[in-house]
BABA-532849 format. One line per 2 residues: number of its first residue (from 1); their letters; for each residue x, y, z of N, C-alpha, C, O, CB. Coordinates in steps of 0.1 Angstrom, whole numbers. Glycine has a CB too. Example, Ala and Ser with C-alpha at 12.3 -4.5 7.8 and 13.67 -1.06 7.14 Angstrom:
BEGIN
1 = AS = 132 -57 78 123 -45 78 132 -33 78 142 -33 85 113 -45 90  128 -22 71 137 -11 71 129 0 79 134 11 80 141 -6 57 .
//
This chain:
BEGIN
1 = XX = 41 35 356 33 32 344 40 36 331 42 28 322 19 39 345  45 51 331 52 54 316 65 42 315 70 37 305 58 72 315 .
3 = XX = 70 42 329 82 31 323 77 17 319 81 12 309 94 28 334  69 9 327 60 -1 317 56 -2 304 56 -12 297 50 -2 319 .
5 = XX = 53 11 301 50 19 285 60 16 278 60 8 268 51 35 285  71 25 284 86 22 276 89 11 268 91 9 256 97 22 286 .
7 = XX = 89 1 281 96 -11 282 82 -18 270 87 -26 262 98 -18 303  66 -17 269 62 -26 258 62 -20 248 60 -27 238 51 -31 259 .
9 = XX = 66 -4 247 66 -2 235 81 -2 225 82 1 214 59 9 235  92 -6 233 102 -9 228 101 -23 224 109 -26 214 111 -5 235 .
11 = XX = 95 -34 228 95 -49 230 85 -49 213 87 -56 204 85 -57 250  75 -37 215 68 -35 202 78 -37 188 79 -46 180 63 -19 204 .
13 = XX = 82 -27 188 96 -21 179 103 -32 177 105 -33 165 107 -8 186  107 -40 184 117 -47 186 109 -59 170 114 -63 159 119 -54 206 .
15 = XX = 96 -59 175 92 -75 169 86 -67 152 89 -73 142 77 -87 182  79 -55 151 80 -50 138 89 -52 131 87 -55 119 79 -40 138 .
17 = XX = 102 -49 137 116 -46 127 120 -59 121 125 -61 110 131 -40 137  115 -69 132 122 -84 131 112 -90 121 116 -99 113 123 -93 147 .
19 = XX = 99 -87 119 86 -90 111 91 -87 94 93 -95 84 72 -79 117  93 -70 97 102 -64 84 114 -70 78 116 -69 66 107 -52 87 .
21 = XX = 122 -75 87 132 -73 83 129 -97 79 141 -101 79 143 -63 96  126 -101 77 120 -113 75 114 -112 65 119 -117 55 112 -117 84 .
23 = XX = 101 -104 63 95 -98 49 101 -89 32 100 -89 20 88 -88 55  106 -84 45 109 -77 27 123 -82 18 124 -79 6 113 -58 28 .
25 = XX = 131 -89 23 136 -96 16 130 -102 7 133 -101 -5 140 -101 22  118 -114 13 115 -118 0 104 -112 -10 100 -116 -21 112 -131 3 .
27 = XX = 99 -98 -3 91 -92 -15 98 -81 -26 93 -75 -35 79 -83 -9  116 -81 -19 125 -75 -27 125 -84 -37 124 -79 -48 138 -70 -22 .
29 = XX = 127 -100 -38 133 -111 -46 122 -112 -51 124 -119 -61 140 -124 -39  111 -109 -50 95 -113 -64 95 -99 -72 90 -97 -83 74 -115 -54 .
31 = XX = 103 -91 -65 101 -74 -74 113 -76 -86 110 -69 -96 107 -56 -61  122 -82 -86 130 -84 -90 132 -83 -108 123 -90 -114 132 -94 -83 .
33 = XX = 138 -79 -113 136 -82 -131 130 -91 -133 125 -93 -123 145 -85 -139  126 -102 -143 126 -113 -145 137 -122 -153 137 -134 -154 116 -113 -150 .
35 = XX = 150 -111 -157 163 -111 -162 169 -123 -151 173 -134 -153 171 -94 -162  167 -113 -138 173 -116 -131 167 -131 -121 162 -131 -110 175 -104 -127 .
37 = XX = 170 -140 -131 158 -154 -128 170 -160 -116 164 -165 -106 154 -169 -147  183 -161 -116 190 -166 -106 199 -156 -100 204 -146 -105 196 -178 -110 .
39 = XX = 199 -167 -81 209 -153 -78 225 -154 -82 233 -145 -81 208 -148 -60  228 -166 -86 241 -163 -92 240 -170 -108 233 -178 -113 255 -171 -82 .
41 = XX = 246 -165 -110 243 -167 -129 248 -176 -135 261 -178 -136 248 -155 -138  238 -185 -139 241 -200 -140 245 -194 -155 243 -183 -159 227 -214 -136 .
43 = XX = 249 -205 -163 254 -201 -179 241 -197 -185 232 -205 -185 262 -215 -188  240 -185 -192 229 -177 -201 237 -176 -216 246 -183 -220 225 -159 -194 .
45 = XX = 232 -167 -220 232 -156 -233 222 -151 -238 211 -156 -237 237 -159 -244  225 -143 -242 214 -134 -243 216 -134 -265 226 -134 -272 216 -114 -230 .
47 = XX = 202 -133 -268 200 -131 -283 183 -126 -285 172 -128 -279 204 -148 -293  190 -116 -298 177 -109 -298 165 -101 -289 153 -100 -289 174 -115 -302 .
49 = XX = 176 -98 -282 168 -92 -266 161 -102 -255 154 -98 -245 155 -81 -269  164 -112 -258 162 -124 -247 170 -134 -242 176 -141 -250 152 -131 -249 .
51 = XX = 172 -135 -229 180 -143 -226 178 -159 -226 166 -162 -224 182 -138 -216  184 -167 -227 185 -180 -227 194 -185 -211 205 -180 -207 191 -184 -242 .
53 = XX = 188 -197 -204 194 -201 -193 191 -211 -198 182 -214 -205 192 -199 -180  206 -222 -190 209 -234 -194 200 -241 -184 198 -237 -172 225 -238 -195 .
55 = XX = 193 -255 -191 185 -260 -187 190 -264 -173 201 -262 -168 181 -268 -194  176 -270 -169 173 -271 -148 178 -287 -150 184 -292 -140 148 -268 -137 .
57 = XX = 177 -295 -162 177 -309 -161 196 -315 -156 208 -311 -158 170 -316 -179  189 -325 -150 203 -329 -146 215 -330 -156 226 -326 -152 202 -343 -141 .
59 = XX = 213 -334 -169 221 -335 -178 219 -327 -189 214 -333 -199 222 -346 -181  222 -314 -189 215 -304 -202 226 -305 -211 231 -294 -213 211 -285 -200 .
61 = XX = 233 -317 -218 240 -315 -228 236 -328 -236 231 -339 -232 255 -313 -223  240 -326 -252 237 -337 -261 248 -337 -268 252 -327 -272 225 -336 -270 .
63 = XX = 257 -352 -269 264 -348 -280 264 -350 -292 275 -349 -296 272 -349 -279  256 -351 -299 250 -348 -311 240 -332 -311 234 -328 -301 241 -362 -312 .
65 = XX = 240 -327 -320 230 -317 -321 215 -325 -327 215 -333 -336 237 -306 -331  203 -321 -320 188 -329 -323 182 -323 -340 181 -311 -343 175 -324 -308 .
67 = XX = 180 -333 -347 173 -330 -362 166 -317 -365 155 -318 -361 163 -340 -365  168 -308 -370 161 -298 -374 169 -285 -369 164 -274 -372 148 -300 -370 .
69 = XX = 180 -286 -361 182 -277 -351 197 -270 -363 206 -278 -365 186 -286 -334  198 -258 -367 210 -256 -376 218 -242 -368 213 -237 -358 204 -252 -393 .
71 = XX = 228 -239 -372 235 -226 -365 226 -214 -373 218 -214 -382 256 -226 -368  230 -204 -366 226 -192 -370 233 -179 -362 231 -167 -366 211 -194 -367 .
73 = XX = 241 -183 -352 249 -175 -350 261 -177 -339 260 -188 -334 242 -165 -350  271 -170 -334 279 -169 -325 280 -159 -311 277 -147 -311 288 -169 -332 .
75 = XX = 285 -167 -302 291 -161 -288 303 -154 -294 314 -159 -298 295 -174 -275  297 -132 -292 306 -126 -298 313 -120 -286 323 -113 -289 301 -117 -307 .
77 = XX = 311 -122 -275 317 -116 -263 310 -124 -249 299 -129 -248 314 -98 -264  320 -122 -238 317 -127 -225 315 -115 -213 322 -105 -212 328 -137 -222 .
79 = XX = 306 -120 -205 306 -117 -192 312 -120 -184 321 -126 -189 300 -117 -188  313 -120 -168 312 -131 -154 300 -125 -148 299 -129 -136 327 -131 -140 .
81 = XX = 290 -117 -151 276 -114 -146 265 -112 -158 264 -120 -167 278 -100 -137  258 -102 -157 245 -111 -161 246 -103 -180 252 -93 -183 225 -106 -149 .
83 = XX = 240 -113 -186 244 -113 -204 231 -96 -204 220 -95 -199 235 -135 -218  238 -86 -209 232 -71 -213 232 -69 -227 226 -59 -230 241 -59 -208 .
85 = XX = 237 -76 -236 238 -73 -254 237 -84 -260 240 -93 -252 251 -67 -261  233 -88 -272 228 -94 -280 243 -100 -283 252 -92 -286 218 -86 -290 .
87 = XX = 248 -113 -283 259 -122 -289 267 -125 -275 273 -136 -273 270 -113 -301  266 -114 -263 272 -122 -251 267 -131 -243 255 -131 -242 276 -115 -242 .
89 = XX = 274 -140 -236 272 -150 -227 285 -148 -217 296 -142 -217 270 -164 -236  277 -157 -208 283 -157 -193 284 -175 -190 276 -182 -184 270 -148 -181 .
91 = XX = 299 -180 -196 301 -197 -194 304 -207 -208 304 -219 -210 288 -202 -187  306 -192 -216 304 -199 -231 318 -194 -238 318 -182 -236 289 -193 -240 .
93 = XX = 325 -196 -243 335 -189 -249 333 -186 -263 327 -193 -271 347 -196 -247  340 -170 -266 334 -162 -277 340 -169 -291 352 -171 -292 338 -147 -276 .
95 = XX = 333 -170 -298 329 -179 -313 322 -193 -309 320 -200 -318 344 -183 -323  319 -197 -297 308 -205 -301 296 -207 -305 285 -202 -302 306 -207 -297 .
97 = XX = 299 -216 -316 285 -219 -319 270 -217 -318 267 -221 -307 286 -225 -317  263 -214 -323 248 -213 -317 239 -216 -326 240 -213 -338 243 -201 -312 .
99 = XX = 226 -224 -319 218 -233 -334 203 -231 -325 201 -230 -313 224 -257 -337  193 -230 -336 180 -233 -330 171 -241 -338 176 -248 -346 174 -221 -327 .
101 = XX = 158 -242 -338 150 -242 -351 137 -238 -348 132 -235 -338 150 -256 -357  131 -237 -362 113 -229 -359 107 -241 -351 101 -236 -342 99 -227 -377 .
103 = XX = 108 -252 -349 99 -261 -348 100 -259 -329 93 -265 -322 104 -276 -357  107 -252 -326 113 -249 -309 114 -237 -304 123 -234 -297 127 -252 -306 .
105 = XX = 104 -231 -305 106 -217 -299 108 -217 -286 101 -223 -277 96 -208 -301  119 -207 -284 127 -208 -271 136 -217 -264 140 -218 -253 121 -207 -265 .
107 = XX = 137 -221 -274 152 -228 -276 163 -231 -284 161 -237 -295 152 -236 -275  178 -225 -278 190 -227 -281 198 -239 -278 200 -245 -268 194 -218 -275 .
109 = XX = 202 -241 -287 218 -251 -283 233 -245 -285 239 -245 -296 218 -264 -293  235 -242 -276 249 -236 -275 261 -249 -273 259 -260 -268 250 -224 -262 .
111 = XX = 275 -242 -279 282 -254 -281 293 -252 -269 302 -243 -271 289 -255 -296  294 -258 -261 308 -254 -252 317 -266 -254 316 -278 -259 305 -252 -234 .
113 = XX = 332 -256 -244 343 -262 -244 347 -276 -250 356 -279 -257 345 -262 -234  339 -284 -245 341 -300 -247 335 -303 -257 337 -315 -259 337 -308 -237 .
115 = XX = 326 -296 -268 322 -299 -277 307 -305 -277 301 -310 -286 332 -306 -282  304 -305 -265 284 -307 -264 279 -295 -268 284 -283 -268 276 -311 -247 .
117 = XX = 267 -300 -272 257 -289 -273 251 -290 -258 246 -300 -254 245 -290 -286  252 -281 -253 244 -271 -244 226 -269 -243 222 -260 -251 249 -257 -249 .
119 = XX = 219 -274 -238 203 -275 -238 196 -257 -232 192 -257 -220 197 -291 -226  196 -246 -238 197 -234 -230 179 -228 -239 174 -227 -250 216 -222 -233 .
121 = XX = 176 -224 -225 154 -221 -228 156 -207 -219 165 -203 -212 136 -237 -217  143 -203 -224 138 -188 -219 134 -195 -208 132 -207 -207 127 -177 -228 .
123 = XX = 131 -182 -199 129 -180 -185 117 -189 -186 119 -200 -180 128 -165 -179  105 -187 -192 89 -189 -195 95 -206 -194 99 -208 -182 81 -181 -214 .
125 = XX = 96 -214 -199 99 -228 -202 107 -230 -189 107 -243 -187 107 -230 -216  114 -224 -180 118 -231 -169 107 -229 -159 110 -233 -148 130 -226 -165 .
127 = XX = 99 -225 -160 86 -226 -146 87 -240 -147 92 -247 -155 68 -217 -147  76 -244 -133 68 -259 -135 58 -259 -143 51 -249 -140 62 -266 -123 .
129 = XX = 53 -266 -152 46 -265 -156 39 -284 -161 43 -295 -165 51 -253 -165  26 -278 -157 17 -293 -160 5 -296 -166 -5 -289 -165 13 -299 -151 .
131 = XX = 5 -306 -173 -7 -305 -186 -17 -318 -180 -12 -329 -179 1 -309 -206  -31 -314 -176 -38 -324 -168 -54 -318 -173 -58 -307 -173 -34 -324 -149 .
133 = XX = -59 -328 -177 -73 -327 -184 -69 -318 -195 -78 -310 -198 -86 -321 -173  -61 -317 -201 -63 -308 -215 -58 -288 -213 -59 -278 -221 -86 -309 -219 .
135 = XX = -52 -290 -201 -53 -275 -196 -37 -278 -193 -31 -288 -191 -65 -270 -180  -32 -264 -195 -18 -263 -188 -19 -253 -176 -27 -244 -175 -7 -258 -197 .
137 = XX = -9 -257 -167 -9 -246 -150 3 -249 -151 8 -257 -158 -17 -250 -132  10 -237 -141 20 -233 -140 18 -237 -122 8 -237 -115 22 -217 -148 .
139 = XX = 34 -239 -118 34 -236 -104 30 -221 -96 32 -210 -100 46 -239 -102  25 -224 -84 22 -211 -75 34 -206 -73 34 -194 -70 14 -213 -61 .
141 = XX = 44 -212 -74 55 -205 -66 70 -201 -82 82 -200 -83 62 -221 -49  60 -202 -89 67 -199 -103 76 -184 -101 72 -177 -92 52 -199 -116 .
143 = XX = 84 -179 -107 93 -166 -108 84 -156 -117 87 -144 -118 110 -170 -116  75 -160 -122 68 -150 -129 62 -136 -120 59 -136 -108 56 -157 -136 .
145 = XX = 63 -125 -129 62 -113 -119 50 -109 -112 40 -107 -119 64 -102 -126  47 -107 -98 37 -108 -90 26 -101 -92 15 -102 -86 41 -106 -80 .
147 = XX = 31 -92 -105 19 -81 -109 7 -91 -121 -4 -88 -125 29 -64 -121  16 -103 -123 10 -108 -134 -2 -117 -130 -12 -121 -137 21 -115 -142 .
149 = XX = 1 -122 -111 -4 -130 -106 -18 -125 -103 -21 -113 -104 5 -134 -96  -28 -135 -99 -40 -129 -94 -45 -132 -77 -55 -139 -76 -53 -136 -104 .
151 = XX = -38 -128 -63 -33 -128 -53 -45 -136 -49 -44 -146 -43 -28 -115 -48  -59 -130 -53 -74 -140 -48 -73 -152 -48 -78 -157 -38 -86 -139 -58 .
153 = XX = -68 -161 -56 -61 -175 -53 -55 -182 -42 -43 -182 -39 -52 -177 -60  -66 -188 -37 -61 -188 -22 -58 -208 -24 -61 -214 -34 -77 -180 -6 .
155 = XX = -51 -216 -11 -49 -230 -19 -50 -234 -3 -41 -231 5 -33 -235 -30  -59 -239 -1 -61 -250 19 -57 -262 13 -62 -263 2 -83 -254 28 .
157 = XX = -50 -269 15 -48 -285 18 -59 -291 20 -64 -298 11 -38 -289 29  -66 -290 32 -75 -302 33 -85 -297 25 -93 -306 22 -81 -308 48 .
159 = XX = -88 -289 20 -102 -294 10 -100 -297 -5 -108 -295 -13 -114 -280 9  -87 -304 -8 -82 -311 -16 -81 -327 -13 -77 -332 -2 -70 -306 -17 .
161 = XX = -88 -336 -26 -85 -352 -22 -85 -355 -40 -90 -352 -51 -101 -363 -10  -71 -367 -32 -68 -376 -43 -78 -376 -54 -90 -375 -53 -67 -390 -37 .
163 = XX = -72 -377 -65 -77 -382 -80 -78 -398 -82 -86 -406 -87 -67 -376 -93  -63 -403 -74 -62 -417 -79 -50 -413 -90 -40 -420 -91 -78 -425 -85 .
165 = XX = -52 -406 -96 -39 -401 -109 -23 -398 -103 -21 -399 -91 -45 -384 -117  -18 -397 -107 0 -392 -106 0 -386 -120 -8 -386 -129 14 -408 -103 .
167 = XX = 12 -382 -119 23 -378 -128 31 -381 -133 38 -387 -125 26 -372 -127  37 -379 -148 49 -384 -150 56 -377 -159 50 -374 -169 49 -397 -152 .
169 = XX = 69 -374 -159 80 -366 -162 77 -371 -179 75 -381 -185 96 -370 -154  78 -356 -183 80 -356 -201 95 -353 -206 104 -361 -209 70 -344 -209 .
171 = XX = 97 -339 -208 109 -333 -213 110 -321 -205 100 -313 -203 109 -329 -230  125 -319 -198 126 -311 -191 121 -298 -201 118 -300 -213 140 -313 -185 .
173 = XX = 121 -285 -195 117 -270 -196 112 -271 -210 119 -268 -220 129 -259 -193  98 -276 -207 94 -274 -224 80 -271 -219 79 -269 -207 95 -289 -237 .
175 = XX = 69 -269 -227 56 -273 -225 48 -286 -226 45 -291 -237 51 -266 -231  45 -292 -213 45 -308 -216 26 -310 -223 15 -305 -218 49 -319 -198 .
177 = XX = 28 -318 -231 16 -316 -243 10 -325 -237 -2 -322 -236 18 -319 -259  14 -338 -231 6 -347 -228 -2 -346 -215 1 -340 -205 12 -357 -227 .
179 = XX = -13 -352 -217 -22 -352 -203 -12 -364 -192 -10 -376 -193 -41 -359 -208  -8 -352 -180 -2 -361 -167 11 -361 -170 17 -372 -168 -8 -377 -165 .
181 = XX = 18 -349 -177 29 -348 -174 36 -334 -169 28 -325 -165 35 -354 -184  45 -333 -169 52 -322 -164 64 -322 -166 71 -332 -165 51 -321 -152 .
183 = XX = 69 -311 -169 88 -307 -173 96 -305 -164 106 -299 -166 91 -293 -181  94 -309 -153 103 -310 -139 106 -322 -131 98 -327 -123 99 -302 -129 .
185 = XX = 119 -327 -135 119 -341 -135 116 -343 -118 111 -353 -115 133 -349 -142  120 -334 -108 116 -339 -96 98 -347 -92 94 -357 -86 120 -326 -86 .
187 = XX = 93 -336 -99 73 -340 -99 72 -357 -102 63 -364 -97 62 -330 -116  82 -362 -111 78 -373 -115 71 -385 -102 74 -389 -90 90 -377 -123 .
189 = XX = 60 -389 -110 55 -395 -100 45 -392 -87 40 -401 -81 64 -397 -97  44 -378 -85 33 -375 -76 21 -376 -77 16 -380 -88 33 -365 -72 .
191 = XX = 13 -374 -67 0 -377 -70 -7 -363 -70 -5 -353 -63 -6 -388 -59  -18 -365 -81 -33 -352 -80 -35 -351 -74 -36 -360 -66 -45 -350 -84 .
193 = XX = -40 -334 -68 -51 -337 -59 -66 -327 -64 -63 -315 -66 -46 -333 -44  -74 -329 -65 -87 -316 -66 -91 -313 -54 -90 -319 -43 -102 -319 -73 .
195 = XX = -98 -299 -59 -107 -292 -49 -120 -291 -60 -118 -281 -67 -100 -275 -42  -129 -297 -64 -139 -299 -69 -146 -282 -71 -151 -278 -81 -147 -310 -60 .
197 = XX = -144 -273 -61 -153 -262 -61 -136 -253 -67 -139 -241 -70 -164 -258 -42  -127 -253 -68 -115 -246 -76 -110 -256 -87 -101 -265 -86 -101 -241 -64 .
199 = XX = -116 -254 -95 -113 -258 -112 -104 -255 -118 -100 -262 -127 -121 -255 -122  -95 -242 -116 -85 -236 -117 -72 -236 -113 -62 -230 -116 -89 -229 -116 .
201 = XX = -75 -247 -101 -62 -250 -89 -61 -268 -92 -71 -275 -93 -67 -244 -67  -52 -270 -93 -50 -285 -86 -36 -287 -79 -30 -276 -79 -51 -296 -98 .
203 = XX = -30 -299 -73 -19 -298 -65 -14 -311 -67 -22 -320 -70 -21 -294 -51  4 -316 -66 8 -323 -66 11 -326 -52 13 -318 -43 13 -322 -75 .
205 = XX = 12 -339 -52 14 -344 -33 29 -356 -34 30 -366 -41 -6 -356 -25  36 -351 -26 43 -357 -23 41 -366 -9 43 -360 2 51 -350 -25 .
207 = XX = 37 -379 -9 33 -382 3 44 -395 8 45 -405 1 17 -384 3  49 -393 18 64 -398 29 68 -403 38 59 -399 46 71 -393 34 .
209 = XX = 73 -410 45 74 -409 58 92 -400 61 102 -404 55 72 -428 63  93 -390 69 107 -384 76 104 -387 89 94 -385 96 110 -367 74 .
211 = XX = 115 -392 90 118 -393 101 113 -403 109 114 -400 121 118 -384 105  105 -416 106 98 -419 114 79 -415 109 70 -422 104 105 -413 128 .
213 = XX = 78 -405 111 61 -402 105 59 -398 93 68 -395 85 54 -390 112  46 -399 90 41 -397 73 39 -379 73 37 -371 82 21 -406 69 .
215 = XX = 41 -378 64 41 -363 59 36 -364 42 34 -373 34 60 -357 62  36 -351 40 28 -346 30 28 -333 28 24 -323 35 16 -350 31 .
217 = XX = 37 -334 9 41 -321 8 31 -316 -3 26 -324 -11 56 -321 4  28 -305 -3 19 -300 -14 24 -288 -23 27 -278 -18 7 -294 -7 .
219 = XX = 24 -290 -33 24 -286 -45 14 -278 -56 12 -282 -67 25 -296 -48  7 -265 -51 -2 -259 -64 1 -254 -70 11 -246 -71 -9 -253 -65 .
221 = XX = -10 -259 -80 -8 -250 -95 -17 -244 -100 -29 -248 -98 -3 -258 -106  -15 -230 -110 -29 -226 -111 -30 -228 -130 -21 -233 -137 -32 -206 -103 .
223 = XX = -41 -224 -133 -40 -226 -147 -35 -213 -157 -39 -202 -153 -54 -230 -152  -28 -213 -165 -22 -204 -172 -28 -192 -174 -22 -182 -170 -20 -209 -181 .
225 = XX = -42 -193 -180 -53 -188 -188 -56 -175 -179 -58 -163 -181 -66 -200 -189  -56 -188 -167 -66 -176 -155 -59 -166 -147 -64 -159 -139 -74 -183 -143 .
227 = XX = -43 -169 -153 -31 -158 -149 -30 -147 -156 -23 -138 -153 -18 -162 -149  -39 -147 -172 -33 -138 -181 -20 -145 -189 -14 -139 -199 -28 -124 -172 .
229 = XX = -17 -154 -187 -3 -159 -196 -9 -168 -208 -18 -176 -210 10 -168 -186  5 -163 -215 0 -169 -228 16 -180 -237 26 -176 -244 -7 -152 -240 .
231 = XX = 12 -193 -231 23 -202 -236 18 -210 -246 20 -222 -246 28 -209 -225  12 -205 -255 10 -212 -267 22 -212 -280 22 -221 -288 -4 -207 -272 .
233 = XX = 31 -200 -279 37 -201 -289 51 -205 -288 61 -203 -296 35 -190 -293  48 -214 -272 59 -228 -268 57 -235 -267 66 -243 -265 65 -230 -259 .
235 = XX = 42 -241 -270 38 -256 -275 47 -260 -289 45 -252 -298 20 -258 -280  55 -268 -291 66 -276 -298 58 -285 -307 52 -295 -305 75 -286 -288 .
237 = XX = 60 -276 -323 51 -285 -335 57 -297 -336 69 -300 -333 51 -280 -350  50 -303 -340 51 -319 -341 54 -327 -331 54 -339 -334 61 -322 -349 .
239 = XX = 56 -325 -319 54 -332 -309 69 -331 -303 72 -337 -293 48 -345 -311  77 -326 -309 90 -324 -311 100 -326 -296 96 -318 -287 90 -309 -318 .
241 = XX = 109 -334 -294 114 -329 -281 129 -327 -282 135 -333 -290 111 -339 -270  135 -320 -275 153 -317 -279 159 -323 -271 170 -326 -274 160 -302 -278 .
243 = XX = 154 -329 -255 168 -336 -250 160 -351 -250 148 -351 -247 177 -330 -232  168 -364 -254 165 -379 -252 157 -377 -240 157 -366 -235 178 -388 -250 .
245 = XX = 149 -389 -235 148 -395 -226 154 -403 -217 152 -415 -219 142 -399 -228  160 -399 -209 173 -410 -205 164 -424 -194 171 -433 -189 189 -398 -192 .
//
């Protein structure tokens, strides 16, 4: 009997460790700074105690600088890890250029090598974010810090059905103003879904066939408001947008 013991309570141990060791990884990667938004450090700088990362969009460069947008200062030093002082960057070489304007909060245009401007937003402006009935939501699986989240938000698939609505891509990492769009150009195109009794949740669906069968990917989002966050002072006056529409 005690060696039966042995033998399940090591088989015990065995599958804890493997549970743990599965887990905390990713509740180390949500504990994380919010500095620290990627794990290898895509081109930043940091100004005025916040960092800027170069946009998620396929093409974050213009070569023109966009109307309203003027310099105001330079890349005074470099990294190869993550921007710690006000004038460094990490992918930018020192005396470049740097331009913003009021009309864009939280956003930089930095000038590199080749002479483009650089499309570079705060962390806040790279979540997903989607504007549907007049409300903005953020993705569930957004980088924002877990303390900020409200964990009671629970999201079932099936007691979600079609709107009949989709989505469609506005301007990458901005706040999208219009009803039925979103700043992540992959969303373009998916479809709503509600849960009639969660007013606060809705989901985008990606629906497929792999491999042979239909599938269906789901997508929630919760509303800003009801996180405690406050992205109003990234709504873009005048309707304003910084990269073309390609």
């Amino acid at each position: 009997m005690r060696k039966e013991w042995r033998v399940e309570r090591c088989v015990i141990i065995a599958c804890v460790v493997v549970v743990l060791c599965a887990v905390i990884p990713r509740l180390a990667e949500y504990q994380k700074d919010d500095t620290e938004f990627y794990h290898v450090y895509n081109h930043h700088l940091m100004m005025d105690d916040v960092i800027y990362w170069l946009s998620r969009d396929a093409l974050p460069y213009v070569a023109e600088l966009p109307t309203g947008f003027e310099p105001f200062s330079e890349v005074e030093t470099t990294t190869e890890g993550l921007a710690e002082e006000n004038g460094q960057a990490n992918g930018f070489s020192a005396g470049a250029t740097l331009c913003r304007s009021e009309n864009h909060p939280g956003v930089i245009y930095a000038e590199d090598q080749n002479g483009r401007w650089s499309y570079m937003t705060v962390k806040e402006l790279q979540q997903d974010l989607l504007r549907y009935n007049g409300r903005l939501y953020i993705s569930a699986q957004s980088s924002i810090p877990t303390q900020e989240l409200d964990i009671s938000y629970r999201f079932i698939e099936k007691e979600y059905a079609p709107t009949g609505e989709s989505v469609s891509f506005s301007t990458a990492d901005c706040v999208p103003m219009e009803n039925g769009t979103v700043n992540y150009r992959p969303y373009d195109g998916l479809r709503i879904y509600l849960n009639p009794e969660q007013e606060d949740m809705v989901a985008l669906v990606d629906k497929g066939v792999h491999n042979g069968k239909k599938s269906s990917h789901y997508y929630p989002f919760i509303t800003v408001e009801s996180l405690g966050l406050d992205y109003s002072v990234y709504e873009w006056k005048y309707g304003a947008r910084c990269i073309p529409i390609k």
